[in-house]
matplotlib code that plots the C-alpha trace (Angstrom):
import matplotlib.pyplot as plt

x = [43.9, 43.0, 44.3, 45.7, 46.7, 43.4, 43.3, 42.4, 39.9, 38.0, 36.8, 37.1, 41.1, 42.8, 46.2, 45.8, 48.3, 49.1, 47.1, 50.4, 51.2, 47.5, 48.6, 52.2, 50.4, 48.7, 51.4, 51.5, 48.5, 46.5, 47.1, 46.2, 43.5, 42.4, 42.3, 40.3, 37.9, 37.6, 36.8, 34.1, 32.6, 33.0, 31.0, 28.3, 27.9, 28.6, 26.2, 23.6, 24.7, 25.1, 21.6, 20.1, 22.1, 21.4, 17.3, 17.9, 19.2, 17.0, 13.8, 14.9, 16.2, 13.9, 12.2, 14.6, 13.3, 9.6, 10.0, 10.5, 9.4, 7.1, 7.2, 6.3, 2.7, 2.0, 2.2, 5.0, 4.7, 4.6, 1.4, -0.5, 0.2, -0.2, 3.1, 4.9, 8.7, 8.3, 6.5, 9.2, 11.9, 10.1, 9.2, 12.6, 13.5, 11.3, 12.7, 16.1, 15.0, 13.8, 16.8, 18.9, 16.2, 16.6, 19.7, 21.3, 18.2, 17.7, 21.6, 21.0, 18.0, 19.9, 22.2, 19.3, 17.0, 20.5, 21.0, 19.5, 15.8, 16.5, 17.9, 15.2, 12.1, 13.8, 13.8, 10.4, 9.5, 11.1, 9.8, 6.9, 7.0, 8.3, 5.5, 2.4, 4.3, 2.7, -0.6, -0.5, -2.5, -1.5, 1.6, 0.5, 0.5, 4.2, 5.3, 3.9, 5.5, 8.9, 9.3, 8.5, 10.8, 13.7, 12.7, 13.1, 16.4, 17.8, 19.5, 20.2, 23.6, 24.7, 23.5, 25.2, 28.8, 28.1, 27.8, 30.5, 32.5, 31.7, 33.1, 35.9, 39.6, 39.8, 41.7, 39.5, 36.6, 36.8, 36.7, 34.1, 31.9, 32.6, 30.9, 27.4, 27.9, 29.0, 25.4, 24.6, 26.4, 25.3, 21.6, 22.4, 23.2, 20.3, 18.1, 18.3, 18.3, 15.1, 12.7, 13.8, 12.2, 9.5, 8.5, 7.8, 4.7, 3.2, -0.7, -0.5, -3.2, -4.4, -0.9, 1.4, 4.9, 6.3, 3.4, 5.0, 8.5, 8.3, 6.2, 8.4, 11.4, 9.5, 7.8, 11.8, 12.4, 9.8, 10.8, 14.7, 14.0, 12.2, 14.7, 17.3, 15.0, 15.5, 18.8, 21.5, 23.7, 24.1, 27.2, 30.1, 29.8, 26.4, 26.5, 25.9, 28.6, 31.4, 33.5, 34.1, 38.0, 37.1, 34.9, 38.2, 40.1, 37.8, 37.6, 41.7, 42.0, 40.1, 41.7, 41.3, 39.0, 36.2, 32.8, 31.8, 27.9, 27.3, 28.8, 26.4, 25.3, 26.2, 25.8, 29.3, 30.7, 27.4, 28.4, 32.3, 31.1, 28.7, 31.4, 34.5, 35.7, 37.4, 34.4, 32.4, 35.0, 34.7, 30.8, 31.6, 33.6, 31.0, 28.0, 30.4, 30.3, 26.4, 25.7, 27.0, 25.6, 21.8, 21.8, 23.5, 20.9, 18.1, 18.9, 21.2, 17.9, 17.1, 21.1, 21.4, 17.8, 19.9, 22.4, 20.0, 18.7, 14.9, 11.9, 13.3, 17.1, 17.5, 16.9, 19.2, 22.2, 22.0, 24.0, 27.8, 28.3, 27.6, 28.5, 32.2, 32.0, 31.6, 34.7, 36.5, 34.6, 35.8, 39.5, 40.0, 38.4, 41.0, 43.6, 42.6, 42.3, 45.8, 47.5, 45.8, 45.1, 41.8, 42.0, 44.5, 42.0, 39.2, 41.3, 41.9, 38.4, 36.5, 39.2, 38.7, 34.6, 35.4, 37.8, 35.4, 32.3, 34.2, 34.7, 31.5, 29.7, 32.5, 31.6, 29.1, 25.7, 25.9, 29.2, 27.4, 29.8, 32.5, 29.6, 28.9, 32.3, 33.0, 30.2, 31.1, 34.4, 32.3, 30.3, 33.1, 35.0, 32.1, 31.0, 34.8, 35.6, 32.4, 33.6, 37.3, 35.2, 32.5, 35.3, 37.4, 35.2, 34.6, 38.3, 39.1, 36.7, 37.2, 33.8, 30.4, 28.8, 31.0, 31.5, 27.4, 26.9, 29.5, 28.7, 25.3, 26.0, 28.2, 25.9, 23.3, 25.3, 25.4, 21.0, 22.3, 24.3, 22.1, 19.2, 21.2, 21.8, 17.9, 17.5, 20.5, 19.7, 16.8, 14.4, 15.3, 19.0, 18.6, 20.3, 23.7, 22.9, 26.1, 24.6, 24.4, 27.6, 29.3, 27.9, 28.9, 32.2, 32.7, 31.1, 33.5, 36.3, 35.8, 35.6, 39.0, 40.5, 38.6, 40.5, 43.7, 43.3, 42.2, 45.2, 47.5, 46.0, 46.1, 49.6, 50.7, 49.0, 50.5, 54.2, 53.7, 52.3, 55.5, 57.0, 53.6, 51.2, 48.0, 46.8, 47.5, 44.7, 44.0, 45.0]
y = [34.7, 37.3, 37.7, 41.5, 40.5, 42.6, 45.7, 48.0, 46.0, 45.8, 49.6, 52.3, 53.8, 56.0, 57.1, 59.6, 61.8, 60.1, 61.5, 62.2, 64.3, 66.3, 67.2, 68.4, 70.6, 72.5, 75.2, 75.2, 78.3, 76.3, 73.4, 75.6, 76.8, 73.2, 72.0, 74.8, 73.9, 70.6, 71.8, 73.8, 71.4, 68.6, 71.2, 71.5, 67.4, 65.6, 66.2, 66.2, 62.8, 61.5, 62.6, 61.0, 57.5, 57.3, 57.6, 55.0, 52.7, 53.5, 52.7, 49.7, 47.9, 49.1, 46.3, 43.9, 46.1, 46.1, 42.3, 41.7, 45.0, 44.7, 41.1, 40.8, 42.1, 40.3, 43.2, 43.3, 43.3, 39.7, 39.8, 42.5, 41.4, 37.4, 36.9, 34.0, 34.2, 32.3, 35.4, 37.8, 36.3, 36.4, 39.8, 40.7, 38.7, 41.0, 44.4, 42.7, 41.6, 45.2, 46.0, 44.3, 44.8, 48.7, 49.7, 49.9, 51.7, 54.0, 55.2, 55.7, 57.8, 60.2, 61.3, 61.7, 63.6, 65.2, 64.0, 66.5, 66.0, 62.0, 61.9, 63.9, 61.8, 58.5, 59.6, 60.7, 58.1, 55.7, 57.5, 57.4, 53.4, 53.4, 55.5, 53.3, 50.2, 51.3, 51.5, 47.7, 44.9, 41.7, 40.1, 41.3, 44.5, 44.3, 42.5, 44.4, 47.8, 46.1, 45.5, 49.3, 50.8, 47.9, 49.7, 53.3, 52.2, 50.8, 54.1, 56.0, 54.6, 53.7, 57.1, 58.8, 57.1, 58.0, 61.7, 62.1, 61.1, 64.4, 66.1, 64.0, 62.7, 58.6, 58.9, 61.2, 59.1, 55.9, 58.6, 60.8, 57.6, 56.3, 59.8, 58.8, 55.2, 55.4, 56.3, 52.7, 52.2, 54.7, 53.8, 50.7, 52.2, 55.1, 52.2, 50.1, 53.4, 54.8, 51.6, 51.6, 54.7, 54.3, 50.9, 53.0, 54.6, 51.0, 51.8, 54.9, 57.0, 52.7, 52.4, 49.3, 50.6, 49.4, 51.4, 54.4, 53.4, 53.3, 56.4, 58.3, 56.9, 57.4, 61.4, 62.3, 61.3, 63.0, 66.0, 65.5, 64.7, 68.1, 69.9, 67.5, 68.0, 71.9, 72.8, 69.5, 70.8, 68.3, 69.4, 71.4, 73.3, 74.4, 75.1, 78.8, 78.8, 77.8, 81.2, 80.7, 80.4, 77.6, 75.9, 75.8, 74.7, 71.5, 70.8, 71.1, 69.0, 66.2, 66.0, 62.7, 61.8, 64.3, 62.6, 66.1, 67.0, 67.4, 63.7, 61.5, 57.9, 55.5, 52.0, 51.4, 52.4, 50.4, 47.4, 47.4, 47.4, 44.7, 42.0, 43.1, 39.9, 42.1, 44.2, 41.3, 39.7, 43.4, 42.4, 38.9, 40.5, 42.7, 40.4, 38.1, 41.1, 41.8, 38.2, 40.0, 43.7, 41.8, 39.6, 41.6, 44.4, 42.2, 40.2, 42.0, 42.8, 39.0, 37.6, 40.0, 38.2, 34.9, 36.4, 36.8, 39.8, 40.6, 43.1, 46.5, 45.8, 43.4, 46.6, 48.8, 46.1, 46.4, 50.0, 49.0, 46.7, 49.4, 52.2, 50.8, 50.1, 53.5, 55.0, 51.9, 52.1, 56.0, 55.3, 51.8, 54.1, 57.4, 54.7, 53.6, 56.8, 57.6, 54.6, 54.6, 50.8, 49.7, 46.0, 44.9, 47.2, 45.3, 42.1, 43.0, 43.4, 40.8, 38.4, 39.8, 39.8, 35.8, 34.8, 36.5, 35.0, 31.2, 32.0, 32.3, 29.6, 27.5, 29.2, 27.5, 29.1, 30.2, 32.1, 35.5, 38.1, 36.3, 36.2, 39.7, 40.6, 39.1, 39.9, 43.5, 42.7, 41.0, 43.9, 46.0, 43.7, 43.3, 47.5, 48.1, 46.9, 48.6, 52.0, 50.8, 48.4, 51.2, 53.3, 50.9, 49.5, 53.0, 54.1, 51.7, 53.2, 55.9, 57.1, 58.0, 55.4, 53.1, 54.9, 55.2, 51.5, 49.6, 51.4, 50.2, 46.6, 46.5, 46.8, 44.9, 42.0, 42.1, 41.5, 38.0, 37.9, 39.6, 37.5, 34.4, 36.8, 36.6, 33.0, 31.9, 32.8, 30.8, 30.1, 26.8, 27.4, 29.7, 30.5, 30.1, 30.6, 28.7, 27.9, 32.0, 32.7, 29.5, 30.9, 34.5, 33.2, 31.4, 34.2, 37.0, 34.4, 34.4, 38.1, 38.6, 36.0, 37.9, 41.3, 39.8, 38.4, 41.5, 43.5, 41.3, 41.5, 45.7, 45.5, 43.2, 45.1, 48.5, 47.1, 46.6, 49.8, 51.5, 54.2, 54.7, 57.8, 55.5, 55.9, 53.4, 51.0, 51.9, 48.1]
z = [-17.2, -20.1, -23.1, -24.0, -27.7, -28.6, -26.2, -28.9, -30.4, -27.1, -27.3, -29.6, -28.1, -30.5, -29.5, -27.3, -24.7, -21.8, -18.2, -17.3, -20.4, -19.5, -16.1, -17.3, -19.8, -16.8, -16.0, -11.5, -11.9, -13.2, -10.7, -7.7, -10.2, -10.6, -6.7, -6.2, -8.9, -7.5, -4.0, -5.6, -7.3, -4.9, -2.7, -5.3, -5.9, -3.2, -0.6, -3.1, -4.6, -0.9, 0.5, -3.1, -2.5, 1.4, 0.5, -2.3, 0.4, 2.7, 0.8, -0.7, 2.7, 5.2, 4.1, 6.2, 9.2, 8.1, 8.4, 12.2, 12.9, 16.5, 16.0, 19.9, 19.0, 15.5, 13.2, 11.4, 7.6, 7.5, 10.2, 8.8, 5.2, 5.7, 3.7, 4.3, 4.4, 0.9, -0.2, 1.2, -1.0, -4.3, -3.4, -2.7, -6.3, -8.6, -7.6, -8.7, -11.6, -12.4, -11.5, -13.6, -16.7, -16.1, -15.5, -18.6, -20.7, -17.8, -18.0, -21.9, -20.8, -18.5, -21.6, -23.7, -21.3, -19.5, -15.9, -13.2, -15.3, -15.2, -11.7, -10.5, -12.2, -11.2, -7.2, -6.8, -8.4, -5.8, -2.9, -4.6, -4.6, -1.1, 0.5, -1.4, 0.3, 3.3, 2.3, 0.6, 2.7, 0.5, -0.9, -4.8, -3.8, -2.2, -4.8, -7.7, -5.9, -5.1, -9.3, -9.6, -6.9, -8.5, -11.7, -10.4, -8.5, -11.1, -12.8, -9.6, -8.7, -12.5, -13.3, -10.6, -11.7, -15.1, -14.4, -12.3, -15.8, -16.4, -13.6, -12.7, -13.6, -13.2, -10.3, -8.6, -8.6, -6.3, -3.5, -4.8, -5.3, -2.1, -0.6, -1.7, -2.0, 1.6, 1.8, 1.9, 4.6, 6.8, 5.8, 7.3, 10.4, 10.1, 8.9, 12.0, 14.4, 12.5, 12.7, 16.3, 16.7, 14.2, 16.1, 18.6, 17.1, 16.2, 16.3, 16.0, 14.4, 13.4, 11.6, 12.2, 12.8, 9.7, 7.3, 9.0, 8.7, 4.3, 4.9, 6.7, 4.5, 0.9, 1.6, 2.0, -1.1, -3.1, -2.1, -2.5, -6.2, -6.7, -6.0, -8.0, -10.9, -10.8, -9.0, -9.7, -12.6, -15.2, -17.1, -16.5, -19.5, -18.5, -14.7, -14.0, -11.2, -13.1, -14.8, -18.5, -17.1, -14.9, -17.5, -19.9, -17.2, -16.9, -20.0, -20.3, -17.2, -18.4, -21.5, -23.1, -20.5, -21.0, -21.3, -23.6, -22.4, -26.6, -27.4, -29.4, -28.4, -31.1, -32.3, -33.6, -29.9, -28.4, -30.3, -29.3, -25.7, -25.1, -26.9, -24.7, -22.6, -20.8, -19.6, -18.6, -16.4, -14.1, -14.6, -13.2, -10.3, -9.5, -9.5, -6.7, -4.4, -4.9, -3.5, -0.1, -0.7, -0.8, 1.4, 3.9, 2.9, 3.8, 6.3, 8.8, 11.1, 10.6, 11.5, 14.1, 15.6, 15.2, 17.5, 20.3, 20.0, 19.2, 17.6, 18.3, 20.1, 16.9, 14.9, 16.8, 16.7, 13.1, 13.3, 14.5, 11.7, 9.3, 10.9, 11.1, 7.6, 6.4, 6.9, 6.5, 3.1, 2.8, 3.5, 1.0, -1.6, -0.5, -1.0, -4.2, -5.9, -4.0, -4.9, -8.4, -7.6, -7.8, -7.9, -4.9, -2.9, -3.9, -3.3, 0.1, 0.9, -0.6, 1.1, 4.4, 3.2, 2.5, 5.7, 7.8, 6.6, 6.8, 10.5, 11.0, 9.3, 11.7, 14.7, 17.1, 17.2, 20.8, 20.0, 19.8, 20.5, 18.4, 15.3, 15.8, 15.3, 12.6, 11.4, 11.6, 9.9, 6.9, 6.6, 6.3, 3.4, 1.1, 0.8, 1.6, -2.0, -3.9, -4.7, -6.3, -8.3, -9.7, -10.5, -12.2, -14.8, -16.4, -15.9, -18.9, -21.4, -23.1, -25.1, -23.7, -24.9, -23.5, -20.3, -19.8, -20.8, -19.4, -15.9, -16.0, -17.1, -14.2, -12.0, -13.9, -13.7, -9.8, -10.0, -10.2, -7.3, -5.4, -6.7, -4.3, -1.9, -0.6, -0.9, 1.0, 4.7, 4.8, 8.3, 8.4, 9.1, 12.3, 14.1, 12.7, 9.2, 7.8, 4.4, 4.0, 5.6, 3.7, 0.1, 0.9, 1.5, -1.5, -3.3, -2.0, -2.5, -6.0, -6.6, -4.4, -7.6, -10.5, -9.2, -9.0, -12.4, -14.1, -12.1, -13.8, -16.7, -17.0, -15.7, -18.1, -20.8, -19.6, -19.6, -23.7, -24.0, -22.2, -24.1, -26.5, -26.9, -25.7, -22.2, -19.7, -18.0, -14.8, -12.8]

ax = plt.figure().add_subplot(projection="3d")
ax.plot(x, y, z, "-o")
ax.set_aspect("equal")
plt.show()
């Protein structure tokens, strides 16, 4: 399917030693010396990263819940606000579209202005956004605040992938991105339980439920990024906790995969990226799965209403489907960092993502419980796959500039795919919603063939590389 007569020419690679040839250099001290520098950083980033990713989420989905929030009274966003579900989608469009536009600049940004300043501006600026959504009284006003929070967005999770390239071997990254991006998930599941609650206060103090719900999900925020702006470390090299032993140590452990905190953005490496085949095909992979990640995002509240459920219990049905998907997502990514295979695991779940979604669209409407189960197990497939996919794409670069663009392209691309993510399930098509389900499983069919293609593709690469000094793609 590719072509691997040019490997070298796709990004700058100079012969380097093997990973394998890195870790045999470590003498066994310094491999008990190494675990527990990884437990001690893990400890410092993680949770940060995690709470950071699970607000993201949060204030750009709850949204979906704002929608049929109290619809039994008349004031849900689309009441208050006299949108029409026209309105909604086209509002949902533009912060994708800033999305997209963003991502890529804003990752340059966070190496030129270091990451814990970056991070930190970028998240107070989304809860910012999030919170002034509910004070808006027309569609402008959403829509014009949905571009800016797709804007702020846009370098959060690109920028969080990037700096764990600092931090982290290859193979210890699928896992370490799944913590935060596992976030999403579980924002699904908080999402639904939290504008169950927040319903509740509909009226309150002359508030509609949902003007509280992005209120209470954007002040968060504001304050989270704060205290990213002043305590996250950016590098290794520069975090106070690390001993001058255990900063060496990093930087020998990374070897030819260090992402230095002093290396330089340039145009040569800039140029070499954006005119890789090879990248773009793990761009086209990802933008299948974003089709599923958006409209899933979106629309869950609304699906699960097609299932028989309503206003409030349609919220608090959203919760199973993600809160089984989060450690499904955890242990796919555990198995892709263990097996050091990122694109069967991505296979796997994009065609589970694909079979489940067919079954749907086939099942009769009034099959609710069997919809809801698969729709758990669709759930499940498409954020099962996300973390292998994230880590894979910067695995196979091996310069900063590389590593900071190509992450951010790659989850440019998916604005696309999640730009036909909220148009498919469309009003008209309750309550089965088989032109959504059908496209979704088309989609995730075609990323499950992309991975395969670009597995077989490293693999067959790595087999002429046997017995050089270059380091190996990661398949």
């Amino acid at each position: 399917m590719f072509s691997s007569d040019n490997l070298e020419a796709d990004l700058d690679t100079k012969p380097q030693p093997s990973h394998t040839e890195d870790v045999q250099a470590l003498s066994m001290e310094d491999l008990e010396a190494e675990k527990r520098l990884v437990r001690r950083i893990d400890k410092r980033l993680l949770l940060p990263t995690a709470i950071i990713y699970l607000l993201c989420y949060l204030d750009r989905s709850n949204v979906g819940n704002a929608r049929i929030m109290n619809s039994t009274t008349n004031d849900t966003l689309m009441d208050t606000n006299g949108i029409t579900n026209h309105d909604y989608t086209i509002a949902m469009m533009l912060f994708l579209v800033a999305y997209s536009i963003f991502e890529a600049p804003s990752n340059l940004a966070l190496k030129k202005f270091q990451p814990h300043r970056w991070l930190g501006f970028l998240v107070v600026a989304f809860g910012a956004f999030c919170t002034g959504i509910g004070f808006t009284h027309s569609y402008w006003e959403l829509a014009v605040l949905r571009f800016f929070l797709g804007a702020a967005e846009a370098g959060v999770f690109p920028g969080m992938i990037f700096y764990f390239t600092f931090w982290y071997k290859p193979q210890e990254r699928a896992i370490r991105i799944a913590v935060f991006m596992c976030s999403a998930t579980l924002s699904g599941a908080f999402g639904g339980a939290i504008a169950y609650g927040v319903g509740k206060l509909n009226g309150s103090h002359g508030f509609e439920g949902w003007r509280w719900l992005f209120i209470i999900e954007g002040l968060p925020s504001i304050v989270v990024g704060i205290l990213v702006f002043f305590f996250l470390p950016s590098y290794p090299e520069q975090a106070g906790w690390l001993t001058e032993e255990e900063k060496e140590l990093q930087i020998r452990r990374l070897g030819a995969y260090r992402n230095a905190g002093e290396d330089k953005l340039n145009w040569k490496d800039a140029k070499e990226t954006l005119t890789s085949i090879r990248l773009y095909m793990h761009y086209l992979t990802y933008m299948t799965v974003g089709t599923g990640v958006a409209s899933l995002a979106y629309f869950a509240p609304t699906i699960v209403e097609g299932l028989g459920y309503s206003d409030l219990r349609a919220q608090l049905f959203t919760v199973p489907p993600y809160g089984i998907a989060y450690p499904i997502t955890l242990l796919l990514a555990w198995l892709s960092d263990r097996t050091k295979s990122r694109g069967y695991i991505a296979l796997c779940a994009s065609g589970a993502a694909s079979i489940a979604f067919i079954i749907q669209a086939c099942l009769p409407a009034d099959a609710f419980t069997a919809r809801y189960i698969f729709l758990i197990v669709a759930t499940a497939g498409v954020f099962g796959g996300l973390p292998s996919l994230n880590a894979w794409v910067g695995d196979n670069v091996r310069n900063v500039t590389a590593s900071s663009l190509t992450i951010a392209l790659n989850i440019a691309f998916s604005g696309p795919g999640q730009i036909i993510g909220v148009w498919i399930y469309r009003p008209q098509d309750a309550p089965a919603y088989r032109l959504g389900h059908g496209v979704n499983a088309g989609m995730s069919f075609v990323s499950a063939c992309l991975a395969l293609g670009l597995t077989l593709h490293y693999r067959r690469a790595n087999r002429k590389m046997k017995g050089t000094n270059e380091i190996p793609w990661v398949s």
